[in-house]
C-alpha positions in Angstrom: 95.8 105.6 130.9 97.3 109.4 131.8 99.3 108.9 128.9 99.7 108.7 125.1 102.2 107.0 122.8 102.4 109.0 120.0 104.1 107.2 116.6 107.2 109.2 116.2 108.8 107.0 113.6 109.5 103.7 116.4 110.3 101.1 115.2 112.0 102.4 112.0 114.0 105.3 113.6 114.1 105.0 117.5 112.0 107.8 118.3 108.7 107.5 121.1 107.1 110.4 121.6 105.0 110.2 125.0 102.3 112.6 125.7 100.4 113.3 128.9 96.7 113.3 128.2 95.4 113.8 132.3 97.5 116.2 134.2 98.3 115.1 137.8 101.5 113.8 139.2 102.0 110.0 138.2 104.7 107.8 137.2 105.3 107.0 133.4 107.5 104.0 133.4 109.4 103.4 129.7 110.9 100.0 128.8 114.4 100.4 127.6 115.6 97.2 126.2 118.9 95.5 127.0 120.4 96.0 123.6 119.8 99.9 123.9 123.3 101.4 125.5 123.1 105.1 125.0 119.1 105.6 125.2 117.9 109.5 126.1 115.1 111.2 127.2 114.6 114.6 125.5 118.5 114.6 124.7 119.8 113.7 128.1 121.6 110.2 128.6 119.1 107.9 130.6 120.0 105.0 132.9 117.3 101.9 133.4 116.7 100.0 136.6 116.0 96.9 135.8 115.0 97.5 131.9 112.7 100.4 133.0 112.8 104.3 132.9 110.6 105.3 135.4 109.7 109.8 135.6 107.4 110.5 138.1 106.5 114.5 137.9 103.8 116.6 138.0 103.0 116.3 134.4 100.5 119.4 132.5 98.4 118.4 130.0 99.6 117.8 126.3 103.5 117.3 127.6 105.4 115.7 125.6 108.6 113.7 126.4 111.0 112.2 123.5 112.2 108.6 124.3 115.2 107.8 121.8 117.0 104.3 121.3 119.6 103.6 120.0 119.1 101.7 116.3 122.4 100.2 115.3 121.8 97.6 113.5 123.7 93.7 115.0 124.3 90.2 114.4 122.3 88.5 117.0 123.2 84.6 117.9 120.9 82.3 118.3 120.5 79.3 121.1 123.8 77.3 120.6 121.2 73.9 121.6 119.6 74.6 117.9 121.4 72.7 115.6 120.4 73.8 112.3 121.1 77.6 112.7 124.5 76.9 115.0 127.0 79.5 113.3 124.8 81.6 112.2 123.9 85.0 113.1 120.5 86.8 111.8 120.6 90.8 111.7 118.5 93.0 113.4 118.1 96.8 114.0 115.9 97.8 117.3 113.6 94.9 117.4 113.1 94.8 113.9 114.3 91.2 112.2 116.2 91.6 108.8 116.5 89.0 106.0 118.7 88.5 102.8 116.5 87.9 99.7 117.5 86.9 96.2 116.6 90.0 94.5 118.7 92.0 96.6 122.0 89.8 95.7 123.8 88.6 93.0 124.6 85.0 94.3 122.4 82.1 95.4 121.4 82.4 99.0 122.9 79.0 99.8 126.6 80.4 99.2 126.8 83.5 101.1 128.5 83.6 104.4 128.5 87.0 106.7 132.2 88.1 107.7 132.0 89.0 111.2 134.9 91.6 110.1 132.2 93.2 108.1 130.0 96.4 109.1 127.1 96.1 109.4 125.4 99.6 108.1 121.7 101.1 107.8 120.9 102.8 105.0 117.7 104.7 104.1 116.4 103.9 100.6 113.3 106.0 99.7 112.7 104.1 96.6 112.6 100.2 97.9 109.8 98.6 98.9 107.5 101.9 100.0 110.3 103.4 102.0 112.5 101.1 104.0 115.3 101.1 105.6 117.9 98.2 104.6 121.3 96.8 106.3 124.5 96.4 104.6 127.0 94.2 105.1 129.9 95.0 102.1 127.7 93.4 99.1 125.1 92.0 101.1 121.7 93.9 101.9 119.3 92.9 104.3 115.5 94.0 104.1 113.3 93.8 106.7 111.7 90.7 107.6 107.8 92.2 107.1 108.6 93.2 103.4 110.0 90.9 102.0 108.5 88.7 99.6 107.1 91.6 97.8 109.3 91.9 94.4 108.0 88.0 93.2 109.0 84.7 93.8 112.2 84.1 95.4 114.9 83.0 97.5 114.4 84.2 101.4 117.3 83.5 104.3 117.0 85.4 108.1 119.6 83.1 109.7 122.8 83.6 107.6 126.4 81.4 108.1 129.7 83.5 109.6 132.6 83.4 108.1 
């Protein structure tokens, strides 16, 4: 591999950092998702073929490049065929899967409904869970998926009803 992925804060803030580790002239391909519009490549707007960045240079040693995606968070659909989650939306931000959970809300999980009208927001909260970031949706917040279940027993929902 000519290359490195250095952890630049991906998935939690939509920074790769890339370094070349064998000099040479080669081809580093990226994958840029579908659901990044708006990606860059040390600050300047990228377009994808086909889902894929491709920069072939002669790289140096120890070069770095800064691949940045877009981390909005979304209401993503799921298969109309499945029945049980039909009118539902779950909410994600980059690929990371949020999830409502009882200790964030102040109803029952059975009896909230997400207003499409509504937001959606990511907010950094030092102080939850080791350092996460959550989603808000006006009194609703969303943790993600890996953490939850980590302030005791309770309620858990990832595929929530629209309003």
């Amino acid at each position: 591999m000519p290359y490195s992925p250095r952890g630049a804060g991906y998935p939690w803030d939509g920074c790769i950092a890339v370094t070349a580790v064998r000099p040479g002239t080669w081809t580093l391909s990226l994958r840029i998702p579908a659901r990044c519009s708006g990606a860059t490549l040390d600050g300047a707007p990228v377009a994808a073929e086909a889902g894929r960045l491709r920069v072939r240079r002669d790289w140096q040693r120890g070069e770095t490049v800064v691949l940045h995606l877009p981390m909005e968070p979304r209401p993503t659909r799921p298969d109309p065929r499945v029945d049980a989650v039909r009118g539902c939306v779950a909410i994600e931000r980059g690929p990371v899967v949020y999830c409502l959970e009882s200790a964030d809300q102040t109803w029952r999980l059975d009896a909230v409904a997400l207003d499409r009208e509504t937001p959606l927001r990511a907010e950094h909260r030092r102080e939850l869970l080791g350092d996460v970031t959550v989603v808000t949706a006006g009194d609703l917040t969303a943790v993600p998926y890996a953490v939850w279940a980590n302030r005791g027993a309770g309620a858990m929902r990832v595929w929530i009803p629209t309003a």
